[in-house]
VOPAGU-2260 file (C-alpha; in pm, 1 decimal, decimal comma):
REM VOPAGU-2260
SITE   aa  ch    i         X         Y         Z
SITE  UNK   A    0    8750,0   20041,1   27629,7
SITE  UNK   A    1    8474,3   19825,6   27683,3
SITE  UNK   A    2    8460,5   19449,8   27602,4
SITE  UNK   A    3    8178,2   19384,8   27346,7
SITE  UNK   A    4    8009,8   19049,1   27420,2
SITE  UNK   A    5    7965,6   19017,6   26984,2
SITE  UNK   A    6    7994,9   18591,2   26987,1
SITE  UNK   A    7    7780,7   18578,9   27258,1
SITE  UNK   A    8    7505,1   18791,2   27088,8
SITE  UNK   A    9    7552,7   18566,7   26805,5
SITE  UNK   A   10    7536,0   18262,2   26994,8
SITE  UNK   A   11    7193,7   18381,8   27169,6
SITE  UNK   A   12    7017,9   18486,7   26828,4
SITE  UNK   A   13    7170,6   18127,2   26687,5
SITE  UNK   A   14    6939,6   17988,7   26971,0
SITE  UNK   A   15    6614,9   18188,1   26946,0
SITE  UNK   A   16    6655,2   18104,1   26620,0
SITE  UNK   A   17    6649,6   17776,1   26687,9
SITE  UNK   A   18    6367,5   17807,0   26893,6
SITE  UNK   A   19    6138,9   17982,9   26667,2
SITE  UNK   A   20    6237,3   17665,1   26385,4
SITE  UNK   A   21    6142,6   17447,3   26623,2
SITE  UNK   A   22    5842,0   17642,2   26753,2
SITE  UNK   A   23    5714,9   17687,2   26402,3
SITE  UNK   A   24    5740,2   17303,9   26310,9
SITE  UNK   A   25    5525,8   17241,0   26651,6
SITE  UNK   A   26    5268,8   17428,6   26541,2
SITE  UNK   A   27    5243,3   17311,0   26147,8
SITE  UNK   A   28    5250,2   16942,5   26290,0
SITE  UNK   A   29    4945,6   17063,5   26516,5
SITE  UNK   A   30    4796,5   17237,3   26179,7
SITE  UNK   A   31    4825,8   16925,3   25972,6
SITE  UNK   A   32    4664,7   16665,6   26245,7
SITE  UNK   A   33    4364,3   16911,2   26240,9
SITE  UNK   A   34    4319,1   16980,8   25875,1
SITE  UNK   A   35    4321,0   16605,7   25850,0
SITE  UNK   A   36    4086,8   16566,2   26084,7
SITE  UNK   A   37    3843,2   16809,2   25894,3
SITE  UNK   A   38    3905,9   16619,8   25606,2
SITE  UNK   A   39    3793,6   16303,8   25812,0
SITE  UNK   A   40    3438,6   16520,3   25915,7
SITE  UNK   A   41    3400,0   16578,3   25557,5
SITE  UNK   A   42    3399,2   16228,4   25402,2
SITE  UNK   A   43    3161,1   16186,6   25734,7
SITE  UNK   A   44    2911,1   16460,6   25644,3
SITE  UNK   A   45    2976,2   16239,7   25309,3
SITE  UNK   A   46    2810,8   15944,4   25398,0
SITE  UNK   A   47    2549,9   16099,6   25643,5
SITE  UNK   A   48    2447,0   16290,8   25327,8
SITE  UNK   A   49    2437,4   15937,3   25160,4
SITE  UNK   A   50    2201,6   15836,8   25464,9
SITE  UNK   A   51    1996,4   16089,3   25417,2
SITE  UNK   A   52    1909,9   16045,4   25067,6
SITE  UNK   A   53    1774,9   15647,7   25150,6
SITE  UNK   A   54    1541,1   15803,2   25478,6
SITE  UNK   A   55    1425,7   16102,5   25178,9
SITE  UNK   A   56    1606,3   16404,7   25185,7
SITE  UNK   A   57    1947,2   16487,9   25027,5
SITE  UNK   A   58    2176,4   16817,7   24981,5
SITE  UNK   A   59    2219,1   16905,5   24626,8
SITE  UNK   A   60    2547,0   16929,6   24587,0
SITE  UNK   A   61    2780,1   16827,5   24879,3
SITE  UNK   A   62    3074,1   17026,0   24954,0
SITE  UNK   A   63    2890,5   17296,2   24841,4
SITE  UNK   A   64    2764,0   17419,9   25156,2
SITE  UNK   A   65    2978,0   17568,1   25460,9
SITE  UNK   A   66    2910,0   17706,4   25776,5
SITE  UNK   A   67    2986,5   18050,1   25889,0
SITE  UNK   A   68    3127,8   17868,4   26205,1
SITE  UNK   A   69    3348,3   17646,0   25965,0
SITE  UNK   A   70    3485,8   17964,8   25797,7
SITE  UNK   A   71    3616,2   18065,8   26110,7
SITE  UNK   A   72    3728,4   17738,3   26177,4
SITE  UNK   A   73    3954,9   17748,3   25842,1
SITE  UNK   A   74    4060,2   18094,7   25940,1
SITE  UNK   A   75    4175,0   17953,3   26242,9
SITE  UNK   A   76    4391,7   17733,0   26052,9
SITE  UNK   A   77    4520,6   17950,7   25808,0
SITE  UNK   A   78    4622,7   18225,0   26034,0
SITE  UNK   A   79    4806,0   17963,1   26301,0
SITE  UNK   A   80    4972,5   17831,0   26000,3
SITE  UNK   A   81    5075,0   18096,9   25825,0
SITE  UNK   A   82    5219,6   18222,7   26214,1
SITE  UNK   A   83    5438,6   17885,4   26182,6
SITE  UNK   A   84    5552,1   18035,1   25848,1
SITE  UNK   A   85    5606,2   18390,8   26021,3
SITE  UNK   A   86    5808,9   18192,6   26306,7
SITE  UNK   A   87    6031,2   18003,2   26007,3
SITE  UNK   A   88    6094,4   18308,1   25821,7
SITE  UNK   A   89    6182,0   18470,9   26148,8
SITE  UNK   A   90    6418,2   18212,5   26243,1
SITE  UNK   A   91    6605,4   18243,5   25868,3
SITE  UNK   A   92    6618,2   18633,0   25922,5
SITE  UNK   A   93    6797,1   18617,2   26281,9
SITE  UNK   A   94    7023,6   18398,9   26120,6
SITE  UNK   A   95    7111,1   18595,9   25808,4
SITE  UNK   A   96    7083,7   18949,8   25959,1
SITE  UNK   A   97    7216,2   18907,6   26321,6
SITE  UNK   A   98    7402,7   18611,3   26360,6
SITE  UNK   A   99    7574,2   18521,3   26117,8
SITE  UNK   A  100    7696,5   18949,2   26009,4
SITE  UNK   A  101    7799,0   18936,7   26389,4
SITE  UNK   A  102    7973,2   18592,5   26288,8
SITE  UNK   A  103    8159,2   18740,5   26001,7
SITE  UNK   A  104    8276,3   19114,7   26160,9
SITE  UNK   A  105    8380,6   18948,1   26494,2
SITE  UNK   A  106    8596,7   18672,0   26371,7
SITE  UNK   A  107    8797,6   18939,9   26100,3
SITE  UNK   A  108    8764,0   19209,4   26378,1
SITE  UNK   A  109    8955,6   18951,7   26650,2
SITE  UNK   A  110    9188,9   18893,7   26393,8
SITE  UNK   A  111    9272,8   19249,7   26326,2
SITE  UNK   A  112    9316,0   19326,3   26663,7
SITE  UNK   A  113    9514,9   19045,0   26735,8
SITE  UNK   A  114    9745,1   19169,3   26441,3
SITE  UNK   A  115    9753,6   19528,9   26644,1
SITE  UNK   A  116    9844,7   19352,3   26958,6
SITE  UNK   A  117   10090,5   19135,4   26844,6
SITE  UNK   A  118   10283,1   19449,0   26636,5
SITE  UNK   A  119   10280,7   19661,9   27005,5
SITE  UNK   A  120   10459,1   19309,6   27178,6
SITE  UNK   A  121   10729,5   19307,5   26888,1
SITE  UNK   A  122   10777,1   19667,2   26951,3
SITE  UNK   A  123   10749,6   19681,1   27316,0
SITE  UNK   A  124   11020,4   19402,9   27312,6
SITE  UNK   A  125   11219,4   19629,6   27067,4
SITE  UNK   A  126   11205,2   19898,3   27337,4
SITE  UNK   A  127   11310,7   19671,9   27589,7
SITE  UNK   A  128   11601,4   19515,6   27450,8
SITE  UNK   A  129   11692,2   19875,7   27357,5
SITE  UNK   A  130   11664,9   19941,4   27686,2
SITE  UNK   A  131   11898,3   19634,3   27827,9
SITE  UNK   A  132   12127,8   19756,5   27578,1
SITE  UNK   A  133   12185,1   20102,8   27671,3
SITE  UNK   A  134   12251,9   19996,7   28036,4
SITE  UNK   A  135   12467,5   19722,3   27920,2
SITE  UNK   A  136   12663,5   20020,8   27660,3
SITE  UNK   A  137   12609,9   20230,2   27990,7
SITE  UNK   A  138   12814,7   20043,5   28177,2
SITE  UNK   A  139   13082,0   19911,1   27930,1
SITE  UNK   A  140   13150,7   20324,3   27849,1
SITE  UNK   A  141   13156,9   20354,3   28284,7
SITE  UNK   A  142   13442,7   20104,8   28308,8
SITE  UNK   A  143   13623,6   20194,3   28004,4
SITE  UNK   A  144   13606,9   20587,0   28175,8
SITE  UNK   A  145   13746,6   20426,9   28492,2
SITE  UNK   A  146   14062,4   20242,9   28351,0
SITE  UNK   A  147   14100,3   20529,8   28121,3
SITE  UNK   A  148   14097,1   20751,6   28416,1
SITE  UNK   A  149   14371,7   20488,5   28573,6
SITE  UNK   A  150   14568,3   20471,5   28306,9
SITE  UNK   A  151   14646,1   20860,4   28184,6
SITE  UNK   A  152   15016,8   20828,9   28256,4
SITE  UNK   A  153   15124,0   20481,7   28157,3
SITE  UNK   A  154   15264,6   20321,9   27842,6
SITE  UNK   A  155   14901,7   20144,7   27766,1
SITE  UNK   A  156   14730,2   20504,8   27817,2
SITE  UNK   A  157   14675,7   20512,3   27448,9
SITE  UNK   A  158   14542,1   20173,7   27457,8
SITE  UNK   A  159   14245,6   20321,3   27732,0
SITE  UNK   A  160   14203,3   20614,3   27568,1
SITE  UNK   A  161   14080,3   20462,5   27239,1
SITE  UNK   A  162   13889,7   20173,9   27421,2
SITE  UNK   A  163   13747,8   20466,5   27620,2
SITE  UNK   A  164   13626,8   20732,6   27338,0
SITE  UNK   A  165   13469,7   20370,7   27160,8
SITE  UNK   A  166   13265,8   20271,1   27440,1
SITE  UNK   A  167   13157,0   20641,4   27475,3
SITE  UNK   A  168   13064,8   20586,7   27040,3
SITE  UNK   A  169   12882,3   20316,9   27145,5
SITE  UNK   A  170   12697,8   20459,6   27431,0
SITE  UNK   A  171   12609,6   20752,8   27227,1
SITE  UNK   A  172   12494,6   20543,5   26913,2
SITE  UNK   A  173   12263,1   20303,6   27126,4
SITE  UNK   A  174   12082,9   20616,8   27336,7
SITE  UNK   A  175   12046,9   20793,7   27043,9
SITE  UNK   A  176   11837,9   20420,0   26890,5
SITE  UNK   A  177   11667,4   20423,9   27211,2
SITE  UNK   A  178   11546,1   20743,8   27209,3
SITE  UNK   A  179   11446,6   20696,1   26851,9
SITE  UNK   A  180   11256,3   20409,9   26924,4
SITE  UNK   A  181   11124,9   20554,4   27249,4
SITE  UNK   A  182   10955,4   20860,1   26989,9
SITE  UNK   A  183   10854,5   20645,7   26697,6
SITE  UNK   A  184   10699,8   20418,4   26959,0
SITE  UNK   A  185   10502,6   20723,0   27149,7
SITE  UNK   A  186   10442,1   20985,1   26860,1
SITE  UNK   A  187   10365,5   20748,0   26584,2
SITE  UNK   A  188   10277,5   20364,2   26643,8
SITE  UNK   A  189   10141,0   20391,9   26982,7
SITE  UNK   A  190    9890,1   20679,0   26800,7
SITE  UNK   A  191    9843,9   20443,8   26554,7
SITE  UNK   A  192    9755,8   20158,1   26739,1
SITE  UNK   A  193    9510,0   20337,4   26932,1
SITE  UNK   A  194    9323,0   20503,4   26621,9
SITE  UNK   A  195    9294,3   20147,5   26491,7
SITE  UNK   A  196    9145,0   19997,2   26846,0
SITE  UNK   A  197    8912,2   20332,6   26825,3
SITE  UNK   A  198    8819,2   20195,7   26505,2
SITE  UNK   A  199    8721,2   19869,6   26565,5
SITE  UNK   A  200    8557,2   19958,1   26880,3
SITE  UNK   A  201    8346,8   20137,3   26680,4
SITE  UNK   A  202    8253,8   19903,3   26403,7
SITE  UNK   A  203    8194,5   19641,4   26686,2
SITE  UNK   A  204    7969,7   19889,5   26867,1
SITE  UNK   A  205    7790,6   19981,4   26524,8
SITE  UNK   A  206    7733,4   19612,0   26414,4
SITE  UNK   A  207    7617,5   19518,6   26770,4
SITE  UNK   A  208    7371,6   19797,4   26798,6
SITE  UNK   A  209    7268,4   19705,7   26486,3
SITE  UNK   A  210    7218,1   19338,1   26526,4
SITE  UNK   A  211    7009,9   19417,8   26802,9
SITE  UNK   A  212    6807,4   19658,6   26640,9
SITE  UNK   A  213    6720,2   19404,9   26350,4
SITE  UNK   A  214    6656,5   19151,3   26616,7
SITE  UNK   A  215    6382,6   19359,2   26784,0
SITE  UNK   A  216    6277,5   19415,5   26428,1
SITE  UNK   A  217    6210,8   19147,1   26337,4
SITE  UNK   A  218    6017,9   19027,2   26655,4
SITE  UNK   A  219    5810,3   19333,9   26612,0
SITE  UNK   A  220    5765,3   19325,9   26271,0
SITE  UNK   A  221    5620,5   18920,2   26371,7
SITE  UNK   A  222    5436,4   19045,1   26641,1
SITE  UNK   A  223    5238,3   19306,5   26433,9
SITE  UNK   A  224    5172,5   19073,6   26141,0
SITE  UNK   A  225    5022,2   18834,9   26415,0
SITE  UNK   A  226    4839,5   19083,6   26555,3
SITE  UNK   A  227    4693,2   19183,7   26233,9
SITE  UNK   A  228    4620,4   18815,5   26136,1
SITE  UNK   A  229    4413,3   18684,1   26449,3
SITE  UNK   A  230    4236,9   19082,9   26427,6
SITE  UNK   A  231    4073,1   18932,9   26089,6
SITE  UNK   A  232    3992,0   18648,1   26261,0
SITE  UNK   A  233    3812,2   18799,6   26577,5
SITE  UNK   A  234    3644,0   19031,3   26315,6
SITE  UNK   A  235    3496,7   18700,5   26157,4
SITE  UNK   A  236    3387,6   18586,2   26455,2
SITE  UNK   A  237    3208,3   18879,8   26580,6
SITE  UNK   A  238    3080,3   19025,3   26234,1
SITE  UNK   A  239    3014,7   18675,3   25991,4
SITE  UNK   A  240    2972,7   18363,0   26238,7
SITE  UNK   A  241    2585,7   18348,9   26276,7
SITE  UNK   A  242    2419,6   18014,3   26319,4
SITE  UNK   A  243    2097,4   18111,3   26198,9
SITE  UNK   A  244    2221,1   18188,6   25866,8
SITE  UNK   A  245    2394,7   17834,2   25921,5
SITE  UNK   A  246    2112,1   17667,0   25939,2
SITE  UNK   A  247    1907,6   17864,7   25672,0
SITE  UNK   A  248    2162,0   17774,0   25421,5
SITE  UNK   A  249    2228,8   17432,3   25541,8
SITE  UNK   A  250    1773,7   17443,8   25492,4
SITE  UNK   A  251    1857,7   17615,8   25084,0
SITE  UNK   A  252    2142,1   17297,6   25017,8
SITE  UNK   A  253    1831,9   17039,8   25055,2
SITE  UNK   A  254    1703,7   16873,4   24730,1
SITE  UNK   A  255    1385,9   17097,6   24630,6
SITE  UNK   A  256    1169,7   16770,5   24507,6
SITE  UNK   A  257    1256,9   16635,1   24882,2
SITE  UNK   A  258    1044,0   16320,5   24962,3
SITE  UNK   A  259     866,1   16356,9   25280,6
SITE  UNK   A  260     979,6   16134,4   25575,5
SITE  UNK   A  261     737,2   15921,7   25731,3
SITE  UNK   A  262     781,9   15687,6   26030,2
SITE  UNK   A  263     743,6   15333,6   26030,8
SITE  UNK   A  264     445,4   15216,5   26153,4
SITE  UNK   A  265     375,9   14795,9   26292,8
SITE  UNK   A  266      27,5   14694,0   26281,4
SITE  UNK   A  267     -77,4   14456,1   26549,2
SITE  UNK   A  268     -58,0   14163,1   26426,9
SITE  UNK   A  269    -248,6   13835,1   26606,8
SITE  UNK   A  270     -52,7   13565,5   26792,7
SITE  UNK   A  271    -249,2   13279,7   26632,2
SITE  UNK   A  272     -99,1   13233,2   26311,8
SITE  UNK   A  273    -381,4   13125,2   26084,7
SITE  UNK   A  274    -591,8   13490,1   26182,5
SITE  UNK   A  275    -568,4   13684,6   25846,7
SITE  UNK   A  276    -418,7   14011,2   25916,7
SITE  UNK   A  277    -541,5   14200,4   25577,4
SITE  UNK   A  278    -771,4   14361,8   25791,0
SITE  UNK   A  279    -547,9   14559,6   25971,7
SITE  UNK   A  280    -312,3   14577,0   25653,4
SITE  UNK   A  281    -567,7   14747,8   25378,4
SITE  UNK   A  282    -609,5   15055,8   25614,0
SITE  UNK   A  283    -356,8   15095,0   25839,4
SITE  UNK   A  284    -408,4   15461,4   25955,4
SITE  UNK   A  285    -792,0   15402,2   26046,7
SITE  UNK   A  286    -669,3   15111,6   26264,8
SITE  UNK   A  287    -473,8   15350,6   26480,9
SITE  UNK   A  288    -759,9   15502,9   26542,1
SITE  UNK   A  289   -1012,9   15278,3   26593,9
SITE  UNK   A  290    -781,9   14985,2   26854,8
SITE  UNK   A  291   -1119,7   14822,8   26900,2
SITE  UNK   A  292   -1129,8   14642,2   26582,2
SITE  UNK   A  293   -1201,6   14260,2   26632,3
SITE  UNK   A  294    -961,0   14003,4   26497,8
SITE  UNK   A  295   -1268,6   13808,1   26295,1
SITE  UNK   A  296   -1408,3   13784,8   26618,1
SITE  UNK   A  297   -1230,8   13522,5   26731,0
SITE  UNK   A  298   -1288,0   13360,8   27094,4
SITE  UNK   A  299    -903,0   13419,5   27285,3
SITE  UNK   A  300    -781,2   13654,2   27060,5
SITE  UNK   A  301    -694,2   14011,6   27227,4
SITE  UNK   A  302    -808,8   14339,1   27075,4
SITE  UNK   A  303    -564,6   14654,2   27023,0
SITE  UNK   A  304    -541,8   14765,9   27398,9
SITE  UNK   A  305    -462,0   14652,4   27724,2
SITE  UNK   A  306    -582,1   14361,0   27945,5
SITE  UNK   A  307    -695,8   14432,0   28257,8
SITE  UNK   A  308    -847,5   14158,4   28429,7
SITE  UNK   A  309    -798,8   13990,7   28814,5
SITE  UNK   A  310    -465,0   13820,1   28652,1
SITE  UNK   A  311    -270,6   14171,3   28504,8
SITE  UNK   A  312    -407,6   14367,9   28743,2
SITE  UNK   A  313    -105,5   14366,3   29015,4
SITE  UNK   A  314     102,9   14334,6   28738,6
SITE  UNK   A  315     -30,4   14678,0   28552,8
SITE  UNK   A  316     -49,1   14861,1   28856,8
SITE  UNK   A  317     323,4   14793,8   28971,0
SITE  UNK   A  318     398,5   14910,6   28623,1
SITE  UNK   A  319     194,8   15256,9   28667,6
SITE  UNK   A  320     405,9   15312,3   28976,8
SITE  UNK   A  321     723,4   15237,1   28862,1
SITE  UNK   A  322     671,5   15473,0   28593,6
SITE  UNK   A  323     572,3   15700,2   28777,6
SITE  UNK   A  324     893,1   15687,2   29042,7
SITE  UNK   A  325    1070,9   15764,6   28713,3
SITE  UNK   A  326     887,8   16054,2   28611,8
SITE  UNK   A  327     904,3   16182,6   28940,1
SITE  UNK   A  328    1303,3   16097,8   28943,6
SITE  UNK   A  329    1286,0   16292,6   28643,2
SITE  UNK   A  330    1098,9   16616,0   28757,8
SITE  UNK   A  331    1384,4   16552,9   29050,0
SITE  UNK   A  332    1661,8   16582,7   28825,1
SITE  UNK   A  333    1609,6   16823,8   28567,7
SITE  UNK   A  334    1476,2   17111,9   28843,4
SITE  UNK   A  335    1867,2   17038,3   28999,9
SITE  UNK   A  336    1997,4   17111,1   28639,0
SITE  UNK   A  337    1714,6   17402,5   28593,3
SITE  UNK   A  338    1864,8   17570,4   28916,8
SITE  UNK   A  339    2252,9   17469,5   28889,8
SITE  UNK   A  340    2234,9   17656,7   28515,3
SITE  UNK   A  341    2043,1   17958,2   28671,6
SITE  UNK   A  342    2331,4   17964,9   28948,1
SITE  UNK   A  343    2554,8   17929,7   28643,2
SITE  UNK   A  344    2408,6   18248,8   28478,6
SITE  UNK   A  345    2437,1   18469,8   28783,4
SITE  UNK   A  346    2783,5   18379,4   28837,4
SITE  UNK   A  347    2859,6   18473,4   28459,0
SITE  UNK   A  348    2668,6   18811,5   28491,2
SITE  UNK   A  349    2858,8   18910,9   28765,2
């Protein structure tokens, strides 16, 4: 009969299960850092909404909005979280289904059978003392036939005669226990014994398959849930993540009676101290567009525009070539970066 590894099959689902409780806190520790650091991007979005309000715009009601991007982001969460729980529950189900029933029928099972075992020594050593006995009786009712045989015509013959017929009583009485034992042993406990060993073999065999059977279960049972979960989330992602309607309704969340931004703009203002500059104050716009306005015509006073005389001249023209070495730096660069992301395309189209 075949040796049933049972402990050990107990002893390996103890340690997946271990592994999945361990697996499953992982991944909720990973979960937790990341919803906190959502939470973290909101109070950010917070006060960026705050900032927004003091340059003139503002979102109605913050918190309300959310991106279809950020809905797949939560699903994300959910989903790997809900896995951890999937991996915890697992872990609990190995253990109450297939470790610790393999626990319980192999430790009475061992027990029984070393009950069964035990009872075939006692009566194995019953046989065998039986046995000892009957040549011991064997040969007592031998000798006892020899001095009877020696002693037929002598005073003492009556002596050897009934030491003779009582060794041959005793011979008789211990083969007939032998043989008795010898047929109880072989028609009814060996039988026995072997029906019971059938029996456990059996339950072992049963439980084991069993055991296994809920352990691939239960994997496949997690396996399809997972499956099922991340499905919904690819189907968000395909179907409901569209940054265009991000951006519309991000463009619907703005205050309606949104003041218009308008950039700062510096007036030129005179380096001598005691020129008025209400001039260029009282219309600010029409002195962007006319630079040629006179500071109250004063003698040494620049207008809006640049100097070009015999002493800026060197300097203005090493300025108009520096700048443009940069622009032609930066023609340079961003034609390398127009034809690395066209080699970049190819590659992903093949």
């Amino acid at each position: 009969m075949q040796r049933y590894p049972i402990f050990s099959v107990a002893e390996f689902a103890q340690r997946i299960s271990s592994a999945h409780e361990q697996f499953a806190l992982q991944i909720q520790n990973i979960v937790d850092v990341f919803r906190k650091r959502n939470q973290e991007l909101t109070k950010e979005s917070t006060l960026m909404s705050g900032s927004g309000r003091r340059r003139g715009f503002s979102i109605r009601r913050p918190g309300e909005y959310q991106s279809t991007l950020s809905i797949a982001w939560e699903a994300l969460l959910h989903e790997t979280q809900a896995d951890a729980q999937t991996h915890a529950d697992t872990a609990n189900l190995l253990i109450k289904n297939v470790c610790n029933p393999l626990l319980d029928i192999g430790t009475y099972k061992k027990s029984q059978s070393k009950k069964l075992f035990t009872f075939r020594e006692s009566f194995e050593s019953l046989l065998t003392a039986g046995e000892n006995d009957l040549h011991k009786y064997h040969t007592a009712y031998v000798d006892a036939y020899q001095l009877y045989r020696s002693n037929l015509n002598t005073r003492d013959s009556a002596k050897f005669t009934s030491a003779y017929n009582n060794a041959h009583n005793e011979y008789i009485l211990q083969l007939k226990m032998t043989n008795c034992l010898e047929d109880e042993y072989h028609q009814t406990a060996l039988p026995y014994l072997l029906e019971e060993l059938e029996e456990i073999h059996i339950d072992l065999a049963n439980t084991l398959n069993g055991a296994i059977e809920s352990h691939a279960l239960l994997i496949l049972t997690k396996a399809a849930d997972q499956s099922k979960r991340f499905e919904g989330i690819l189907k968000i992602c395909n179907k409901e993540v569209n940054p265009k309607t991000d951006v519309h309704n991000f463009l619907s969340t703005l205050s309606e009676k949104m003041v218009p931004y308008q950039a700062k703009r510096y007036a030129y203002v005179p380096p001598d101290p005691n020129i008025s500059t209400t001039e260029f104050n009282k219309n600010v716009e029409g002195f962007w567009q006319n630079p040629d306005i006179l500071v109250n015509n004063q003698v040494g006073v620049h207008k809006q525009q640049v100097v070009i005389d015999r002493f800026t001249e060197t300097n203005v023209a090493n300025k108009r070539q520096q700048l443009q070495k940069e622009a032609m730096e930066l023609t340079s660069y961003i034609k390398q970066n127009q034809d690395v992301t066209h080699t970049l395309m190819n590659v992903c189209q093949r």
